[in-house]
C-alpha positions as CSV (number, residue, x, y, z in Angstrom):
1,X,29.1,2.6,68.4
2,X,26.4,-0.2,66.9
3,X,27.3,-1.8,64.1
4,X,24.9,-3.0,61.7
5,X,25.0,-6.7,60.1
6,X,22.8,-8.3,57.9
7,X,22.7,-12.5,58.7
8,X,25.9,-13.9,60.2
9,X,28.4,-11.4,57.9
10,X,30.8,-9.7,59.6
11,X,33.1,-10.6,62.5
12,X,32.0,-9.2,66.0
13,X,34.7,-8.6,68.8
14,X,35.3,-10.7,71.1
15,X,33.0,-9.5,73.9
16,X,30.7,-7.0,72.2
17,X,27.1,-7.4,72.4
18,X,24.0,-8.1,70.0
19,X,20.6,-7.0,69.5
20,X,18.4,-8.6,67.4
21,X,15.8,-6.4,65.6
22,X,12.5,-8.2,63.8
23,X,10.2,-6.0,61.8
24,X,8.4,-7.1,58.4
25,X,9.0,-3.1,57.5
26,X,12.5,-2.0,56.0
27,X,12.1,1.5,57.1
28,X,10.9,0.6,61.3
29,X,14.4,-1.3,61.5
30,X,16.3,1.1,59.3
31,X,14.9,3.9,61.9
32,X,15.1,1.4,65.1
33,X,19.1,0.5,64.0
34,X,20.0,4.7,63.8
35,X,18.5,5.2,67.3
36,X,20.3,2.1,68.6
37,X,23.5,3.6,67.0
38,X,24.2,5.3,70.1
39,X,25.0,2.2,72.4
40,X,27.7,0.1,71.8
41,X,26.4,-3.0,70.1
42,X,25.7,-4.6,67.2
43,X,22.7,-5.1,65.3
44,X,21.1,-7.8,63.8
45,X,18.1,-6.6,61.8
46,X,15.5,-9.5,60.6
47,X,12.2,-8.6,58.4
48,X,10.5,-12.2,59.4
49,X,10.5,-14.3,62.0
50,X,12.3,-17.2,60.3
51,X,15.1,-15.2,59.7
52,X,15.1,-14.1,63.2
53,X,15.0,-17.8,64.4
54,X,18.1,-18.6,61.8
55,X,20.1,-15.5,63.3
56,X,19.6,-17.0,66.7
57,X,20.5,-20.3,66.2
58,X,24.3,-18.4,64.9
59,X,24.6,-15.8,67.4
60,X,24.3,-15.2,71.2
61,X,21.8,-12.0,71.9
62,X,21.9,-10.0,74.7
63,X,18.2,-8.4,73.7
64,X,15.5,-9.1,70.9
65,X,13.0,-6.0,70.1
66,X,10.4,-7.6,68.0
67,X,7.2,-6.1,66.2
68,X,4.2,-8.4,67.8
69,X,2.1,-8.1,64.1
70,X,4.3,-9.6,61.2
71,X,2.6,-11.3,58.5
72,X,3.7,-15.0,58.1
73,X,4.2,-15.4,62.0
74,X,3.6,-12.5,64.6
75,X,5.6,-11.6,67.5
76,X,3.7,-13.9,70.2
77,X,4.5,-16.8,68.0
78,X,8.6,-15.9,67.9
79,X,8.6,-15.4,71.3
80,X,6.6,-18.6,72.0
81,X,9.0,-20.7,69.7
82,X,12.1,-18.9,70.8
83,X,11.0,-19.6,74.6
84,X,10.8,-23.6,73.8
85,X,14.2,-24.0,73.1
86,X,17.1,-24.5,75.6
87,X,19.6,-21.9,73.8
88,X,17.3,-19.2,73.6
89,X,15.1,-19.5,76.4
90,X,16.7,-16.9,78.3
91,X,16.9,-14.4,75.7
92,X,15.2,-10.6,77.1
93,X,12.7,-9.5,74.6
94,X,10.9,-6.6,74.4
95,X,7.9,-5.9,72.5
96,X,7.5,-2.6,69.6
97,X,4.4,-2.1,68.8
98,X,1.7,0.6,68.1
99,X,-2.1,-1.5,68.5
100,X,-3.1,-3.6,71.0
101,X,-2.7,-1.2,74.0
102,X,-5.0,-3.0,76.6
103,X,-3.7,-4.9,79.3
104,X,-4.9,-8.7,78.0
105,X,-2.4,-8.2,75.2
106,X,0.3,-7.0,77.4
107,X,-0.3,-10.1,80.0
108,X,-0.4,-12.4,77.0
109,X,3.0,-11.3,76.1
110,X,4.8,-11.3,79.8
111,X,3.4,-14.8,79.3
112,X,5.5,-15.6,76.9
113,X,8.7,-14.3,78.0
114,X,8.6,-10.7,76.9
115,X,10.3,-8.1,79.7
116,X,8.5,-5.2,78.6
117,X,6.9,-3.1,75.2
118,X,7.9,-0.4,73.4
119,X,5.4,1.7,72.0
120,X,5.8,3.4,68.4
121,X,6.1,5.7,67.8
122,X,9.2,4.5,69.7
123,X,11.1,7.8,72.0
124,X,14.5,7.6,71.9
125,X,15.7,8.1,75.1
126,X,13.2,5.8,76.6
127,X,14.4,2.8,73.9
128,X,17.9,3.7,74.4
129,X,17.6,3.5,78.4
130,X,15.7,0.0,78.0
131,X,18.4,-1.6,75.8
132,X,21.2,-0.3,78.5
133,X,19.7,-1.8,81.1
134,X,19.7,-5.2,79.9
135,X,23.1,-4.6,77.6
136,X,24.9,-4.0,81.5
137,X,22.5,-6.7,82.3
138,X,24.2,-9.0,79.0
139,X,27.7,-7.1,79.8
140,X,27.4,-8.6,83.3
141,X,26.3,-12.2,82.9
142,X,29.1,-12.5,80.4
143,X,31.3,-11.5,82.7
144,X,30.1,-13.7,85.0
145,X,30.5,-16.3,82.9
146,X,33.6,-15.3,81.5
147,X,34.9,-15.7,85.7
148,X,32.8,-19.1,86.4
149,X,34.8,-20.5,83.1
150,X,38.1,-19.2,84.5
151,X,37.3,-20.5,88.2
152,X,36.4,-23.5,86.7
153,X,39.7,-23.9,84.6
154,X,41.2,-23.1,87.6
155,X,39.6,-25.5,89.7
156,X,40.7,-28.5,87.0
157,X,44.0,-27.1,87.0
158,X,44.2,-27.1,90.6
159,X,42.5,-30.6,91.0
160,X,45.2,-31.9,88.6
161,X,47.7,-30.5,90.6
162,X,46.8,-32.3,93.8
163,X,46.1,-35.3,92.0
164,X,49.8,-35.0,91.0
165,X,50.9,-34.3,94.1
166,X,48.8,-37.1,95.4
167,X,50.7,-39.3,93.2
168,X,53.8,-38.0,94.2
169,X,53.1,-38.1,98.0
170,X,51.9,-41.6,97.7
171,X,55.4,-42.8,95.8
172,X,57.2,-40.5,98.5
173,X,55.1,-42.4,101.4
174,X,55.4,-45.8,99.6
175,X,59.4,-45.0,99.1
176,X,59.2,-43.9,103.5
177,X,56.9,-47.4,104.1
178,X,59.3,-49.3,102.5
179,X,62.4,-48.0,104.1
180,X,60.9,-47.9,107.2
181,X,60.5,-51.8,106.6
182,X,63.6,-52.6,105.0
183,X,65.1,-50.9,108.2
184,X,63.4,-52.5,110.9
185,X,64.1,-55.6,109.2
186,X,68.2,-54.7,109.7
187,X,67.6,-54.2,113.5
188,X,65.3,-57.2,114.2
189,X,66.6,-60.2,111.6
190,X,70.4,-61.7,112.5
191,X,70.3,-64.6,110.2
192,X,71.7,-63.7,106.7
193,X,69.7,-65.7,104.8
194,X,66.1,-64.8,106.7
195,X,67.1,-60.9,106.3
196,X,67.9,-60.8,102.7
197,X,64.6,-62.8,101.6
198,X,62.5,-60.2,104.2
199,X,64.3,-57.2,102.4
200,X,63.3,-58.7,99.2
201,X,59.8,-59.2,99.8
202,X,59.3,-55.6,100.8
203,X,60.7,-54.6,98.1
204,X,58.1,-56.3,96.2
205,X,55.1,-56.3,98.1
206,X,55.9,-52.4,99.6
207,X,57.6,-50.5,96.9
208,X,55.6,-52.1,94.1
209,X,58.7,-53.8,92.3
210,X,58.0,-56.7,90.1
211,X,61.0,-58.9,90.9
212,X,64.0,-58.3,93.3
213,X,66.8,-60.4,93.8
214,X,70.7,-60.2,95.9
215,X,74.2,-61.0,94.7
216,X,77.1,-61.5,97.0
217,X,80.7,-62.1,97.4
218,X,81.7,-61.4,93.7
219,X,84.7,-63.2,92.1
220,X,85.5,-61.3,88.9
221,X,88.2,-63.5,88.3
222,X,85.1,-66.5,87.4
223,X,82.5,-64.0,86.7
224,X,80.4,-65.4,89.5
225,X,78.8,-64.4,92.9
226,X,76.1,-66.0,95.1
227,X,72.4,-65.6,94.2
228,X,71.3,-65.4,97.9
229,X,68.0,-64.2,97.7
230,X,65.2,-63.5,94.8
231,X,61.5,-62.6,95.5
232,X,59.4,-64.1,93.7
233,X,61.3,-67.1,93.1
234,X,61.1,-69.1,89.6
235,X,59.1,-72.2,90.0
236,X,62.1,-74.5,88.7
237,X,65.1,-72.2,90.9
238,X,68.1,-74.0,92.6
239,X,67.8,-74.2,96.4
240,X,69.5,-70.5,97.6
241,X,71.9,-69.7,97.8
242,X,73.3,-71.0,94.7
243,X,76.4,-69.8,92.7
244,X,75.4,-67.4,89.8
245,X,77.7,-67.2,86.8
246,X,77.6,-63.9,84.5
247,X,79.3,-63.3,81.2
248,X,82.3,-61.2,81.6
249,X,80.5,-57.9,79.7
250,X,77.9,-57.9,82.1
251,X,76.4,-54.9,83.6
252,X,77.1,-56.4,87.4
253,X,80.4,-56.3,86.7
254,X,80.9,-52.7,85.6
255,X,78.4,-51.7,88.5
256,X,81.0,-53.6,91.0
257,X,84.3,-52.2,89.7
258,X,83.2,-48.3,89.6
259,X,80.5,-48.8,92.8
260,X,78.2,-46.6,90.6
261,X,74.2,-47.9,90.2
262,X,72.4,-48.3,86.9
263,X,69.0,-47.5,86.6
264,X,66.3,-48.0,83.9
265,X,68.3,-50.5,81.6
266,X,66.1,-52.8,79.3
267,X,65.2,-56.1,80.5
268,X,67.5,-59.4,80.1
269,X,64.7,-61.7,79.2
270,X,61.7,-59.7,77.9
271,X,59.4,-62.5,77.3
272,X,59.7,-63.9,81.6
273,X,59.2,-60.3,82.0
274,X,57.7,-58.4,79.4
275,X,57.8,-54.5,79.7
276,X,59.6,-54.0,82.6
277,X,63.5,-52.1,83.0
278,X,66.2,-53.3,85.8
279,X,68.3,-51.3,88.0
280,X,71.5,-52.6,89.8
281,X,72.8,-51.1,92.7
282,X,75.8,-51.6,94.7
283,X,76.1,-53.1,98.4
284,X,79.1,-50.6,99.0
285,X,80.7,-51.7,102.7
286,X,83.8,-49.8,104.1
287,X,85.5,-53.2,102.7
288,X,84.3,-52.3,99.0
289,X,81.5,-53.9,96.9
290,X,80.5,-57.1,99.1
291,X,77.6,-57.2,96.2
292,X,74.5,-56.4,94.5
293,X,70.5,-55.2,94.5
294,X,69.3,-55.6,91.3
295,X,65.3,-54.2,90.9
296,X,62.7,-54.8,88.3
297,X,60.5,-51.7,87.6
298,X,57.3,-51.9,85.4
299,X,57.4,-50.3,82.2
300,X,58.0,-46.5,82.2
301,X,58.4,-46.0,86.2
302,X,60.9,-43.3,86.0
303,X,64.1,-43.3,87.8
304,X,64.7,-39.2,88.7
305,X,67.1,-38.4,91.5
306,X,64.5,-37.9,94.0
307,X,63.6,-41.6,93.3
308,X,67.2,-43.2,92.7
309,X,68.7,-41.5,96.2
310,X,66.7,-43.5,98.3
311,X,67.2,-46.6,97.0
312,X,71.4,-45.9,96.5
313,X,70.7,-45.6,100.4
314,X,68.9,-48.4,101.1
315,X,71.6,-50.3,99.5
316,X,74.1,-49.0,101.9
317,X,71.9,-49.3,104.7
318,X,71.7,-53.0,103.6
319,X,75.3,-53.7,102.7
320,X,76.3,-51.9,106.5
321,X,74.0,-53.7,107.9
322,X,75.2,-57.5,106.2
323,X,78.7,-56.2,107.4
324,X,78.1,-55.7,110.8
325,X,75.6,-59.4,111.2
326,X,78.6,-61.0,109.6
327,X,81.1,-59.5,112.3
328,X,78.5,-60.1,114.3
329,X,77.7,-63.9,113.5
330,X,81.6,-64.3,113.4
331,X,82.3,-62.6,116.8
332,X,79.8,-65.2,118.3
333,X,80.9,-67.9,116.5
334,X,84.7,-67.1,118.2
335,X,83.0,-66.3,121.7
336,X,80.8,-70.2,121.2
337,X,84.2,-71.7,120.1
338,X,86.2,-69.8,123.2
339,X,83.3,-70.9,125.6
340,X,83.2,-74.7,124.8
341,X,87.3,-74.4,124.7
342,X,86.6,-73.0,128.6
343,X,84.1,-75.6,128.9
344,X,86.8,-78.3,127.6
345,X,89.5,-77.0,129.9
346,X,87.1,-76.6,132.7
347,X,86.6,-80.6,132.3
348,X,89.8,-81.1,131.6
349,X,90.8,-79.8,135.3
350,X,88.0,-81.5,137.1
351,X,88.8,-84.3,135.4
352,X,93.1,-83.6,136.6
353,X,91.1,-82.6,139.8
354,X,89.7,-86.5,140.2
355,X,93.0,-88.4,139.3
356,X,95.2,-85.9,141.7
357,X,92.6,-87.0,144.4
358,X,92.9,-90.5,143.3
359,X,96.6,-90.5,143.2
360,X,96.5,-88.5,146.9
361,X,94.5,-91.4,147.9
362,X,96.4,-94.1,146.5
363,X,99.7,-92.6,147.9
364,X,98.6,-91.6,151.3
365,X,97.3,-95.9,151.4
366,X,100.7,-96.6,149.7
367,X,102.4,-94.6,152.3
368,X,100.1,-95.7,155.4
369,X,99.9,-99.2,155.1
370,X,103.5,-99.8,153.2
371,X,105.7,-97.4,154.6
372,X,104.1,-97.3,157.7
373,X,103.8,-101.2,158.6
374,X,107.4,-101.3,157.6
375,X,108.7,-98.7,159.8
376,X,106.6,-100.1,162.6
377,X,108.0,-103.4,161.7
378,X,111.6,-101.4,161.6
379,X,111.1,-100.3,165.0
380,X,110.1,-103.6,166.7
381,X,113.0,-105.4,165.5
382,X,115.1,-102.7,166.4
383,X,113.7,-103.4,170.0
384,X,114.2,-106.8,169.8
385,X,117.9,-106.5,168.7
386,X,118.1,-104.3,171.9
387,X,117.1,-106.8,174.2
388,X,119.0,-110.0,172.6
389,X,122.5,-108.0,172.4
390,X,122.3,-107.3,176.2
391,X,124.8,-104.5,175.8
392,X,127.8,-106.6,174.1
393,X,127.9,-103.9,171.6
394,X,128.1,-100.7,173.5
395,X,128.5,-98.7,169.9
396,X,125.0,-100.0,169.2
397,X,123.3,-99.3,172.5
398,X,125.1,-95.5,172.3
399,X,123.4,-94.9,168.7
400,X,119.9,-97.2,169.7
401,X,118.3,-93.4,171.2
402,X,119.1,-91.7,168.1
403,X,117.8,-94.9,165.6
404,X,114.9,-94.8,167.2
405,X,114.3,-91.2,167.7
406,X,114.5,-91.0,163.8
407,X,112.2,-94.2,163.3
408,X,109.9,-92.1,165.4
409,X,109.9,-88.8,163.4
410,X,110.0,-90.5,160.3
411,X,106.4,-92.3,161.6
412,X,104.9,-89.4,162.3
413,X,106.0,-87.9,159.3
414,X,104.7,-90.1,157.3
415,X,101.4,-90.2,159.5
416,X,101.6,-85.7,158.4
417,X,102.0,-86.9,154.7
418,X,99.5,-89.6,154.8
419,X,96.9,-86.9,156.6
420,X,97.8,-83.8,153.9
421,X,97.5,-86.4,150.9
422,X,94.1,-87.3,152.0
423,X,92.7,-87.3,156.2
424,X,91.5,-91.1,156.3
425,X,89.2,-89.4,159.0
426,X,87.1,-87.6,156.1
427,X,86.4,-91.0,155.0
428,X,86.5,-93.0,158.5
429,X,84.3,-90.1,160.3
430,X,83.0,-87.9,158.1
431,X,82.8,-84.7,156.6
432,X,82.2,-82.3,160.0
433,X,85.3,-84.9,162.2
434,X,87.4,-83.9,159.3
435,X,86.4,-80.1,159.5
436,X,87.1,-80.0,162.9
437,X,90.1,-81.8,162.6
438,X,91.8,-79.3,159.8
439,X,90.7,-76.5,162.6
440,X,92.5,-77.5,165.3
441,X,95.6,-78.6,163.3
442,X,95.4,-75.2,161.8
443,X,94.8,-73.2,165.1
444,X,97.9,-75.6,166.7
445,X,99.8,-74.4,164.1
446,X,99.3,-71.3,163.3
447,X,97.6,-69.8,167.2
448,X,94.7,-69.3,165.3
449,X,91.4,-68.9,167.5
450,X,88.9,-71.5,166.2
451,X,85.3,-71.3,166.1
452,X,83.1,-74.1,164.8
453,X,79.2,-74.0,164.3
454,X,77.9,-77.3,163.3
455,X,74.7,-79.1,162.3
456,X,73.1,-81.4,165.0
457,X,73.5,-84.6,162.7
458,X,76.1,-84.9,160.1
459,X,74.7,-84.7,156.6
460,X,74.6,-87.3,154.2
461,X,76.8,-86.6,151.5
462,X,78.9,-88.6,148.6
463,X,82.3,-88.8,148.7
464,X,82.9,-86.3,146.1
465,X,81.3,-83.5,147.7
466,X,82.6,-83.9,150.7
467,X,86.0,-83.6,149.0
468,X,84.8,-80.8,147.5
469,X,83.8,-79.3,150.6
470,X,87.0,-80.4,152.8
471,X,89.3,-79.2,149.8
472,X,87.8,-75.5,149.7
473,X,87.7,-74.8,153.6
474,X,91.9,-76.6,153.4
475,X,92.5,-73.9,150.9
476,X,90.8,-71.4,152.4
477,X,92.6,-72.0,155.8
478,X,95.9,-71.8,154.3
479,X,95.4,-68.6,152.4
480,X,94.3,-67.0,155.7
481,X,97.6,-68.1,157.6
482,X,99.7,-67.1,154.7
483,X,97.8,-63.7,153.5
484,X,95.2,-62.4,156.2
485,X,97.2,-61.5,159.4
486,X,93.8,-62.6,161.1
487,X,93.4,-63.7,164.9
488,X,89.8,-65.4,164.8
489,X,88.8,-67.8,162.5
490,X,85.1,-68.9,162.3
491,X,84.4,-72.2,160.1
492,X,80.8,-72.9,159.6
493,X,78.8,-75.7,157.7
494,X,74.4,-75.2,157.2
495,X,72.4,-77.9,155.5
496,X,69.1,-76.6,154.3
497,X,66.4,-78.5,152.3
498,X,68.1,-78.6,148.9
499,X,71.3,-76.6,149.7
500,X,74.6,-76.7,151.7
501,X,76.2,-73.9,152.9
502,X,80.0,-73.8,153.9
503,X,81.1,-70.6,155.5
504,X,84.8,-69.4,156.5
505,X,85.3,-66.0,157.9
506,X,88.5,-64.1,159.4
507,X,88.7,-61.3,161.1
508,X,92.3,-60.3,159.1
509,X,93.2,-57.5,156.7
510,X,90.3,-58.4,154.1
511,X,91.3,-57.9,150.3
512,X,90.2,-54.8,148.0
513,X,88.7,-55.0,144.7
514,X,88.0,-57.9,143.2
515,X,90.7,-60.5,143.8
516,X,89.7,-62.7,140.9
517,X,90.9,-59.6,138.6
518,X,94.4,-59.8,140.4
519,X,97.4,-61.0,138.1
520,X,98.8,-62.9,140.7
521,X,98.0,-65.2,143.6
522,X,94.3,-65.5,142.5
523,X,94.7,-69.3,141.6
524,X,94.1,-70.5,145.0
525,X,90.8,-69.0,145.3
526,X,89.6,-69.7,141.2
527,X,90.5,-73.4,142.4
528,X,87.7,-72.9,144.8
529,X,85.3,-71.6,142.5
530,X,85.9,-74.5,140.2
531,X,85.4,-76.6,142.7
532,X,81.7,-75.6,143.6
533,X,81.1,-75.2,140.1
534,X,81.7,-78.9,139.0
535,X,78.8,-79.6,141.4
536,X,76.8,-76.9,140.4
537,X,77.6,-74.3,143.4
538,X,78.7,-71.0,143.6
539,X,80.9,-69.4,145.5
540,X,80.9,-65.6,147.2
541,X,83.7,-63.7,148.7
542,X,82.5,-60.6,151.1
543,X,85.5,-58.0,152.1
544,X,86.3,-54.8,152.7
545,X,90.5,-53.5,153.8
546,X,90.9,-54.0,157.4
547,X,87.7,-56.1,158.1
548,X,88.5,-59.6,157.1
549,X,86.8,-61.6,154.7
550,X,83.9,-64.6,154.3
551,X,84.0,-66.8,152.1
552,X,80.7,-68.4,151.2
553,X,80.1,-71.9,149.4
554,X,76.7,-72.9,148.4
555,X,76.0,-76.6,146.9
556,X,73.0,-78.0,145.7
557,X,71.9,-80.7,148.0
558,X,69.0,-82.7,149.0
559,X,69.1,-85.3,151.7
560,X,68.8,-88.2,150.5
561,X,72.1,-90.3,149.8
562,X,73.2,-89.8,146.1
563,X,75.7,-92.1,143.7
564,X,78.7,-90.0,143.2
565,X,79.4,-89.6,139.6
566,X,83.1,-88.9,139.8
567,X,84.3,-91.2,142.1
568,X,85.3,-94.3,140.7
């Protein structure tokens, strides 16, 4: 029910509503606060209109019912003054009053804010139906208010949530940037050195860490390792990478002997960096701790498990990925030392290659014009013996058939040894006399069927491919008497613009797979290869079981005459 209060005594629920009542006569408010009894209010009664005004300048009113004629300052005037200010400007006022019936003097006061008048002497029920009306009115507004405040609240709440959550997706997408970059940077980087300072600067320029620098190969016995990369570097730093030495309590050291990181411990040298923390982390390989990722965090940037986890595996990430460049670098390092050792030997047999074919040539002159002159010198004195004995020595003349018989093989053996060594017709005719030549002997000794297809003119070539080429088509021959079971034989030789093209092809049992895999009996034919690849050639075998095989030599050529390098 309505409470009655006189100035701002009295405590008022939270929620109830109040009606101010102005009257300069005790007994109108006295009668106008028992009829408002029945709603459920409080009152505030007010004989003047200054006390009115100081009552609403305490207290929020849901309605004012104010006598218009009042001595010091009537109705109109209230309502006027109570209109110009902000705080009460929307207060509902209705007019009691019992003159001043005709409708000027109600217009006047809608003018001035009132909702409507109240005539005494006042009824009851219509007073008390009045003042509901604008007490659901009051109840209403206050409870939209009351839900405007709350959706507000809730709004700042919610705004402060997804500001947090826009902080914390921002880290989260800063932590994903930068180990996005920190892992492109293991696939694409292969120098050590280039990798760890590209690592580094993500992690100051991405991540938003104020220094960041890398320890390696650890001695714990001499408390040092190898600064090999810091970002940004000191103005007066030691080229890297440079030995580091730490004191022996160190917290590197107790990082590297249990492979656990620490995070958030106080700065070494707070005045270089003042209010910042470090964190050291461990480049844990499957070899141990090959060293260490030491960060520098501003001032309160806190190190949860959500933010520790992805830099314990970025640290692994990096140390795998040092491991495997390092096994890496050293596998190519072993396959750049194995291919100049190839590169060595491969000299090293042309260069056995040259001095066997200078020693062949040497021997077969040694043998023609030594051996041979004195045999032929053997033989005509033999001859003249013959004819000066005149048969006095019968034993002589018996034996003189088999003597020279023997002188006879023995030249044309030596002629065969002088001609294997090295065919003075390769250097007295040429290149295609001497291929035709090694045919026939080969087809004479072997019943070989020989076909030869040969450039109109004979191509001007050194010395030393022409060896080359007479060498590889010798071999070739051989390996087809000893291995094919062939009956034809085609030898061919093509000179192009800038390429020369030596061709041998049977007709025999052809080989399978790849006879330069073979264990055994594959020297013959490497030799060949070697042999177009000292002048820059290749070499192709086509075959197939039961089909024979061709054997293609391609050189590099050009026509004009050229100084041969490895003759001497």
């Amino acid at each position: 029910m309505a409470q009655t209060a006189s100035g701002s005594q009295g405590v008022m629920p939270v929620g109830s509503a109040k009606i101010l009542l102005v009257d300069d006569t005790p007994a109108n408010l006295v009668a106008m606060s028992r009829i408002l009894d029945r709603v459920d209010a409080r009152i505030f009664p007010a004989t003047s209109a200054m006390e009115a005004l100081n009552l609403c300048l305490e207290h929020d009113f849901a309605l004012a019912l104010i006598d218009v004629y009042m001595p010091d300052m009537d109705g109109y005037a209230l309502a006027r003054t109570l209109f110009s200010v902000e705080q009460t400007r929307k207060l509902p006022i209705l007019f009691v009053t019992s003159a001043a019936r005709d409708e000027f003097t109600r217009l006047k006061g809608y003018e001035l804010g009132a909702v409507d008048y109240i005539e005494k002497p006042v009824d009851d029920r219509i007073l008390l139906s009045k003042v509901n009306v604008f007490l659901e009115l009051f109840r209403r507004r206050v409870e939209q208010e009351h839900l405007v405040r709350l959706l507000s609240e809730r709004q700042e709440e919610l705004n402060r949530m997804v500001a947090e959550r826009t902080r914390e997706l921002g880290k989260a997408t800063r932590e994903l940037d930068t180990l996005n970059a920190c892992n492109e940077a293991l696939l694409w980087f292969k120098d050590e050195p280039l990798l760890l300072r590209e690592i580094s600067h993500i992690l100051v320029t991405v991540g938003g860490f104020l220094r960041v620098w890398v320890g390696l190969d650890p001695d714990p016995e001499q408390h040092t390792l190898t600064l090999a990369a810091r970002i940004p570097d000191l103005p007066t730093a030691d080229p890297l990478p440079t030995p580091l030495v730490l004191p022996p309590r160190h917290e590197v050291w107790k990082v590297l002997s249990k492979g656990e990181a620490l995070f958030g411990l106080p700065d070494e040298d707070p005045v270089e960096l003042m209010g910042c923390t470090r964190s050291i982390v461990p480049l844990a390989s499957t070899h141990g701790c090959m060293g260490i990722l030491v960060l520098y965090s501003p001032e309160g940037h806190a190190w949860g498990e959500a933010r520790q986890k992805p830099m314990v595996n970025l640290a692994n990430n990096l140390a795998h990925g040092l491991e495997a460049l390092r096994e890496t670098t050293c596998r190519l390092a072993t396959q750049e030392a194995l291919r100049k050792s190839e590169e060595r030997l491969r000299e090293l047999a042309i260069h056995m290659e040259e001095v066997r074919e200078k020693e062949r040539r040497w021997i077969a002159q040694e043998v023609h014009d030594e051996m041979g002159n004195s045999l032929a010198n053997l033989k005509m004195r033999l001859l003249w013996l013959k004819e000066k004995m005149d048969g006095n020595c019968p034993t002589f003349h018996h034996h003189f058939p088999d003597l020279i018989s023997d002188l006879d093989e023995t030249l044309n053996r030596s002629r065969q040894i002088t001609q294997s060594l090295r065919p003075t017709i390769l250097d007295h005719c040429g290149l295609l006399a001497a291929l035709q030549w090694l045919g026939e002997e080969t087809g004479k000794s072997s019943a070989l069927q020989m076909e030869f297809q040969w450039p109109e003119a004979e191509p001007p070539l050194d010395d030393g491919r022409k060896t080359a080429l007479f060498r590889i088509a010798q071999e070739a021959l051989t390996n087809i008497t000893r291995h094919a079971n062939a009956n034809k034989v085609k030898l061919c030789l093509q000179s192009t613009g800038n390429e020369l093209i030596l061709v041998v092809e049977d007709d025999g049992r052809g080989l399978a797979g790849n006879p330069f895999d073979q264990t055994t009996g594959s020297m013959g034919l490497s030799g060949m290869q070697e042999r177009a690849r000292q002048w820059g050639g290749m070499m192709k075998l086509q075959s197939r079981p039961g089909h024979g095989l061709k054997l293609t030599v391609a050189l590099p050529w050009s026509p004009e005459p050229e100084v041969d390098e490895h003759t001497p």
